[in-house]
C-alpha positions as CSV (number, residue, x, y, z in Angstrom):
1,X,94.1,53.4,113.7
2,X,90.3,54.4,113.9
3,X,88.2,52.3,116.2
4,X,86.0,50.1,114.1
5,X,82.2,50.7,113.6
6,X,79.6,49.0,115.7
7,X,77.3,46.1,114.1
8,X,74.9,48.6,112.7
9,X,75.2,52.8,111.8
10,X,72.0,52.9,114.4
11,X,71.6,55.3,116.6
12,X,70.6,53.8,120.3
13,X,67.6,56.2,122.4
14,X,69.8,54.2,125.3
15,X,72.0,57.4,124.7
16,X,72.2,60.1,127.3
17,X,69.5,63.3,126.6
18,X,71.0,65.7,125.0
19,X,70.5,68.6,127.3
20,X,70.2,67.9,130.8
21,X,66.7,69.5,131.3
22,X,66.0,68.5,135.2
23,X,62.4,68.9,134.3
24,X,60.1,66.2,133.0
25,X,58.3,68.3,130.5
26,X,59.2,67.8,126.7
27,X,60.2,71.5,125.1
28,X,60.5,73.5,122.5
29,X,60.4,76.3,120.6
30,X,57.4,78.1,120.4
31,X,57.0,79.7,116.3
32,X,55.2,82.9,116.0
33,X,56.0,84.9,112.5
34,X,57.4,87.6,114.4
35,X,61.0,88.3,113.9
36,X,63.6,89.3,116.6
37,X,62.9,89.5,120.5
38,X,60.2,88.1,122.3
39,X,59.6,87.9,126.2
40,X,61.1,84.9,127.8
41,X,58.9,82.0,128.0
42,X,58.6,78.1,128.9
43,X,58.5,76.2,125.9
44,X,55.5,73.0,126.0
45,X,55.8,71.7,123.1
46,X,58.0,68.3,122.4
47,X,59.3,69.4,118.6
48,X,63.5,70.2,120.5
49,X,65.0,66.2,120.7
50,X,65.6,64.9,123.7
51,X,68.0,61.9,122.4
52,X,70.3,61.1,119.5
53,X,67.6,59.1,117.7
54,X,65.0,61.7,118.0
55,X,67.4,64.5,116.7
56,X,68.3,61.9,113.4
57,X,64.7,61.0,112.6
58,X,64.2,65.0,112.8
59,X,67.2,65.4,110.7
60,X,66.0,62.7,108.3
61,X,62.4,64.7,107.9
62,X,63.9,68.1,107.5
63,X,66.3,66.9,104.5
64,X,63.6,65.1,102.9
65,X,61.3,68.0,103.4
66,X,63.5,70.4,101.8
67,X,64.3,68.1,98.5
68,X,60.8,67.6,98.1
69,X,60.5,71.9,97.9
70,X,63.6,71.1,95.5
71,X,66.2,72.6,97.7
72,X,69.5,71.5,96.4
73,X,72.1,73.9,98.7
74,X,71.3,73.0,102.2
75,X,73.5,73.2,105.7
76,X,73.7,71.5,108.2
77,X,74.8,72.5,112.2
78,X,75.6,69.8,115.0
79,X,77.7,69.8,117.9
80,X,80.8,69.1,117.5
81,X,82.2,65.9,119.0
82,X,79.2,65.1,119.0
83,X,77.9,61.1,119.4
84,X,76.0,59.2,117.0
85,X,76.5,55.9,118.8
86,X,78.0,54.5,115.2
87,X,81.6,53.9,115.8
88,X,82.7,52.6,119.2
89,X,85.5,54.9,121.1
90,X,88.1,54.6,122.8
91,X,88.7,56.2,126.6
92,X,90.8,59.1,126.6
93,X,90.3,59.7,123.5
94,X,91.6,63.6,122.1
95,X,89.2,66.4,121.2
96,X,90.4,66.5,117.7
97,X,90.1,62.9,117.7
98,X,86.2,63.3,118.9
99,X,85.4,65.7,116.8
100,X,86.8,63.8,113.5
101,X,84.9,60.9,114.7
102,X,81.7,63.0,115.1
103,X,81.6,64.4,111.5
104,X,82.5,61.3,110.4
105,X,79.6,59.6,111.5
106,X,77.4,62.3,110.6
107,X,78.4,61.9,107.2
108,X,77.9,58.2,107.6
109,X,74.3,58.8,107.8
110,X,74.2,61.2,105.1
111,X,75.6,58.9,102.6
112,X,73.0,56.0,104.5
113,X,69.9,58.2,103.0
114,X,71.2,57.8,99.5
115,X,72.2,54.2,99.8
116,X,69.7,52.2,96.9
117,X,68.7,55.1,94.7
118,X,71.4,55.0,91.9
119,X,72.7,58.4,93.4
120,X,76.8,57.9,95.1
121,X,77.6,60.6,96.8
122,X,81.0,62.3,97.1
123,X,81.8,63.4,100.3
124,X,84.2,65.7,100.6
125,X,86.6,65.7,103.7
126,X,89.0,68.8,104.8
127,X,92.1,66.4,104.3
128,X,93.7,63.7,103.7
129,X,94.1,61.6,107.2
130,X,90.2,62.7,107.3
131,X,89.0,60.7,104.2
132,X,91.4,57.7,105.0
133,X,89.7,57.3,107.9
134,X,86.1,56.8,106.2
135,X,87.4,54.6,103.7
136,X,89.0,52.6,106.4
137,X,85.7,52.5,108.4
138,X,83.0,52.6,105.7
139,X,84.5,49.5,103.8
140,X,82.0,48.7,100.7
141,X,79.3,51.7,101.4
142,X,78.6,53.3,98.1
143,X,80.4,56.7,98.3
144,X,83.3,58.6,96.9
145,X,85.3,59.9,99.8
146,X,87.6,62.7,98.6
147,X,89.9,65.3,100.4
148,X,89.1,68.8,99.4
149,X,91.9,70.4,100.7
150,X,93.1,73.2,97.9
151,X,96.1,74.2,99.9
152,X,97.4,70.7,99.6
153,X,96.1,69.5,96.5
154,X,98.9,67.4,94.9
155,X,101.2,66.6,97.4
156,X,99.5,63.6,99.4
157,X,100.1,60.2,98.1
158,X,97.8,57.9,96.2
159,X,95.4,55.9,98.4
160,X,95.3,52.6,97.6
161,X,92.5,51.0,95.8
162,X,90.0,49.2,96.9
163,X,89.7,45.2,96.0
164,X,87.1,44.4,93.7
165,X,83.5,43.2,94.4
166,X,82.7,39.5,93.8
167,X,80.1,38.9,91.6
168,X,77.6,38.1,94.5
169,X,78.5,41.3,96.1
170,X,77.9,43.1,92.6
171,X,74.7,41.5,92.1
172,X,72.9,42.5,95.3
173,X,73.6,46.0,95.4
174,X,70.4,46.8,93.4
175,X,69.6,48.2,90.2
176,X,71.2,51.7,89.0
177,X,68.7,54.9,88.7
178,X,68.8,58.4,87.7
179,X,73.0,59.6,87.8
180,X,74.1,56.5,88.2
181,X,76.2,55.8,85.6
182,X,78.1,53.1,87.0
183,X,77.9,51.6,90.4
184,X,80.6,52.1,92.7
185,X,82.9,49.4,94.7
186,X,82.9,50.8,98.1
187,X,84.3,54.1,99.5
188,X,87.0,55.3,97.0
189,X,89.3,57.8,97.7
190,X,91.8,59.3,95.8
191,X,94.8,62.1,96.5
192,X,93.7,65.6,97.9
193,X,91.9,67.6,95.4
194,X,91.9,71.4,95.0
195,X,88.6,71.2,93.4
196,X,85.0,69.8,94.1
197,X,85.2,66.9,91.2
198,X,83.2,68.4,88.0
199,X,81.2,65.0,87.9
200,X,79.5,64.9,91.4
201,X,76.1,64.8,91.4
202,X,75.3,64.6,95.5
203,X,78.2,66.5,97.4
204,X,78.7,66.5,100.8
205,X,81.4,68.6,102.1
206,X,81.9,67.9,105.7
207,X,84.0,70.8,108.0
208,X,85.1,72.9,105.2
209,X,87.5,75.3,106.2
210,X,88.0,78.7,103.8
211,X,89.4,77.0,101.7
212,X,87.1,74.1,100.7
213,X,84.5,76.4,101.5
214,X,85.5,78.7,98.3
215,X,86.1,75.5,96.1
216,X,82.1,74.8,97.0
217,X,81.6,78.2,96.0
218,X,83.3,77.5,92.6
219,X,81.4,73.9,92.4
220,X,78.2,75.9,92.8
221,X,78.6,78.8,90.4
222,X,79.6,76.6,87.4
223,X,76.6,74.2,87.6
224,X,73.5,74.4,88.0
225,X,70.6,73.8,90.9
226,X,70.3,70.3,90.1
227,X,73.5,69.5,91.4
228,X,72.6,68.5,95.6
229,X,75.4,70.3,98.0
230,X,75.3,69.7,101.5
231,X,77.8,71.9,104.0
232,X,77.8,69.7,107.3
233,X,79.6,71.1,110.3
234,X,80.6,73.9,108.2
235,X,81.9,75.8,112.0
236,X,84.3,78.3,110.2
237,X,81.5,79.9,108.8
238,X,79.7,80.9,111.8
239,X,80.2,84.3,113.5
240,X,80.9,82.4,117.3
241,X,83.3,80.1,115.6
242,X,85.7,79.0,118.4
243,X,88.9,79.0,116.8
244,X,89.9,76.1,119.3
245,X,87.3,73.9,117.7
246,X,88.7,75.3,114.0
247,X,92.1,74.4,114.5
248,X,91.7,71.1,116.9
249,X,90.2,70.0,113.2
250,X,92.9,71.4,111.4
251,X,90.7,73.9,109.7
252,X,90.6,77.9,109.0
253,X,87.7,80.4,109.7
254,X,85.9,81.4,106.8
255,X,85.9,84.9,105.4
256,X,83.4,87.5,105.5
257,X,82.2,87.1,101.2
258,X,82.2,83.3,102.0
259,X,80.2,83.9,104.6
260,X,77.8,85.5,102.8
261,X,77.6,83.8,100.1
262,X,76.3,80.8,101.8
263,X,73.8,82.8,104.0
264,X,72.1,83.5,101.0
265,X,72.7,80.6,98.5
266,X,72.7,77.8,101.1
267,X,69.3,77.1,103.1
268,X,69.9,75.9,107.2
269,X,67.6,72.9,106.9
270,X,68.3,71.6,110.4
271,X,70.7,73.0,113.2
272,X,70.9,71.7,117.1
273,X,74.2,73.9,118.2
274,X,75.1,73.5,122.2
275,X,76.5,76.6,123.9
276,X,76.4,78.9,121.1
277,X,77.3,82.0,123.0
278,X,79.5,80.2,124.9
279,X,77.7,80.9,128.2
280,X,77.5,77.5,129.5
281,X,78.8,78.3,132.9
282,X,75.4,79.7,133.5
283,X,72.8,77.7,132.1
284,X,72.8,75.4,129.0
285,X,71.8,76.7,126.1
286,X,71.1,75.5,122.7
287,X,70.4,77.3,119.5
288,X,67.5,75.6,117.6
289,X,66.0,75.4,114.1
290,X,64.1,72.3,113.2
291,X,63.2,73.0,109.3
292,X,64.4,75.4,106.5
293,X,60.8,76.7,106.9
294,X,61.0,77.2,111.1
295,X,62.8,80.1,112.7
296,X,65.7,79.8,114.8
297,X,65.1,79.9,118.5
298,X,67.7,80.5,121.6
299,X,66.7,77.8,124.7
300,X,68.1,77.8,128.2
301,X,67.9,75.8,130.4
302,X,67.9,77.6,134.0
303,X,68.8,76.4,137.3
304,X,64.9,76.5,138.7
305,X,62.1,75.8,136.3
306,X,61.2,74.4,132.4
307,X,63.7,75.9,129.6
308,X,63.4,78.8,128.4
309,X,62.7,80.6,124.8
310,X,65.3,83.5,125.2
311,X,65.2,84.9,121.2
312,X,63.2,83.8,118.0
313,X,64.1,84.7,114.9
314,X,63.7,84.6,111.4
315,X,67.3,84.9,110.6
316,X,70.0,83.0,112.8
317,X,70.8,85.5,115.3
318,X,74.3,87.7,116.1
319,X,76.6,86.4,118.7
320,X,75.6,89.4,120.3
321,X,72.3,88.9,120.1
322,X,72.8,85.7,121.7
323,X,75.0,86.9,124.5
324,X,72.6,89.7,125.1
325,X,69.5,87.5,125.9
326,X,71.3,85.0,127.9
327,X,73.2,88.0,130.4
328,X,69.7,89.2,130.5
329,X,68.0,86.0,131.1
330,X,70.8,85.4,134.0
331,X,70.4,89.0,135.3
332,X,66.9,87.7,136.8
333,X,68.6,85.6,139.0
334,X,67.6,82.5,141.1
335,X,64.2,84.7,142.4
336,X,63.2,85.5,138.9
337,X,63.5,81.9,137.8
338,X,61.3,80.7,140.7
339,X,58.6,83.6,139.7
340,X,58.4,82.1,136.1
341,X,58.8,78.7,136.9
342,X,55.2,79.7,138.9
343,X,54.0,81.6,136.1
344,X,54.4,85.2,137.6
């Protein structure tokens, strides 16, 4: 059984940093409107979090940003296994296990921003065991939980339902508002579904694999922009996908024209991704965007010295790219760190 949720879906600053920086300084990316390679740099600004909270409340800002510029296709990148501090855990627990838990909780906070505005998000889990698990967590939140999981559409059994609200309950959950056409009694979940359900009005699909990520696809093609579709975690779409991560969640990789279809319909509104070129027995690194309006930015962290800017970009750059500036970045070696960390 899942472990159960703490008191409150808060996120504590109490929380380790979440890259060890061994330098006092806050840092950043610096922006310029350039696009592609820039010389290495320390980065003095304090916009990059430094703790779970900080990286929500940016979260928070950059989703609300982009509604108000009425973007309704947005993505979302985090690490995975990563900890929101919302459900307790258990020691030992398995990477697959960790890595549920983390989406789970980041769609936990999701569905928290749309909590009192009429609006009850479907959330769309890759399968079934997934969105059990969130209705067996999230209790009475207002949210459709639903597996999108085409390949086995059909052959899971009904969930059961959830008991019904008392009238107490019903009456303080608040008034109804645009979409809401009835209000919903908790989490419900139904069988796997090949499909992205015709009448969802805010979707978020968490870890799509192929699969789920072509049923979005279909979702988005036969309605229109004022339908809200969120892709969070979506790791089989990205070029440095590691396929142990993919398949510890039971998902595929993407293919090339799903790929680009979300590059270009689908705006990356906030991304914090750890060790994207897997390099991290060098330095840490961290690949950075902090709006849909902000460029993407490569950070290390060296061994001597602030972190580092390695790459800015307009566009997310190439695992190539990546690997490129961080061999190049390590090819200075412990004397070249020192010189920059003195400004030469």
């Amino acid at each position: 059984a899942p472990p159960p949720l703490l008191p409150r879906p808060d996120v504590h600053d109490s929380m380790l940093p979440l890259l060890v920086l061994g330098a006092s300084a806050a840092w950043a990316p610096a922006h310029s409107a350039a696009r592609g390679w820039r010389a290495s740099q320390p980065l003095l600004s304090a916009d990059l979090p430094r703790t779970p909270k900080a990286m929500v409340d940016q979260l928070r800002d950059a989703v609300q940003s982009a509604l108000s510029s009425r973007c309704s296709r947005m993505r979302v990148s985090l690490p995975p296994g990563f900890d929101y501090g919302i459900e307790s855990q258990r020691k030992g627990t398995p990477v697959s296990s960790k890595i549920d838990r983390s989406d789970r909780e980041l769609a936990r906070l999701f569905v928290e921003m749309f909590q009192g505005t009429g609006l009850v998000p479907t959330v769309c889990f890759p399968s079934s065991a997934a969105a059990a698990d969130a209705r067996k967590l999230w209790g009475d939140i207002e949210a459709r939980v639903v597996a999108l999981d085409p390949e086995s559409a059909g052959t899971a059994a009904p969930a059961k339902q959830p008991r019904p609200r008392s009238k107490a309950q019903r009456a303080s959950s608040g008034g109804g508002g645009f979409g809401a056409a009835k209000p919903a009694s908790g989490a419900r979940v139904q069988k796997a579904v090949a499909a992205v359900p015709a009448s969802a009005e805010v979707v978020l699909v968490v870890a799509p694999g192929g699969p789920g990520c072509e049923a979005v696809r279909s979702f988005c093609e036969e309605n229109g922009a004022d339908r809200l579709v969120v892709l969070l975690n979506a790791r089989s779409l990205e070029e440095e996908a590691d396929p142990a991560v993919a398949a510890a969640a039971g998902v595929g990789t993407a293919g090339e024209e799903q790929r680009e279809y979300v590059d270009g319909e689908f705006a990356n509104v906030y991304a914090f991704v750890t060790d994207p070129a897997g390099k991290s027995e060098d330095a840490p690194a961290v690949l950075f965007k902090r709006s849909a309006a902000e460029e993407w930015s490569l950070v290390s962290k060296p061994k001597v010295g602030p972190p580092r800017e390695l790459l800015a970009s307009d566009e997310r750059p190439s695992a190539e790219a990546m690997r490129a500036a961080l061999d190049a970045s390590a090819a200075g070696g412990l004397l070249g760190a020192i010189s920059s960390a003195l400004g030469g």
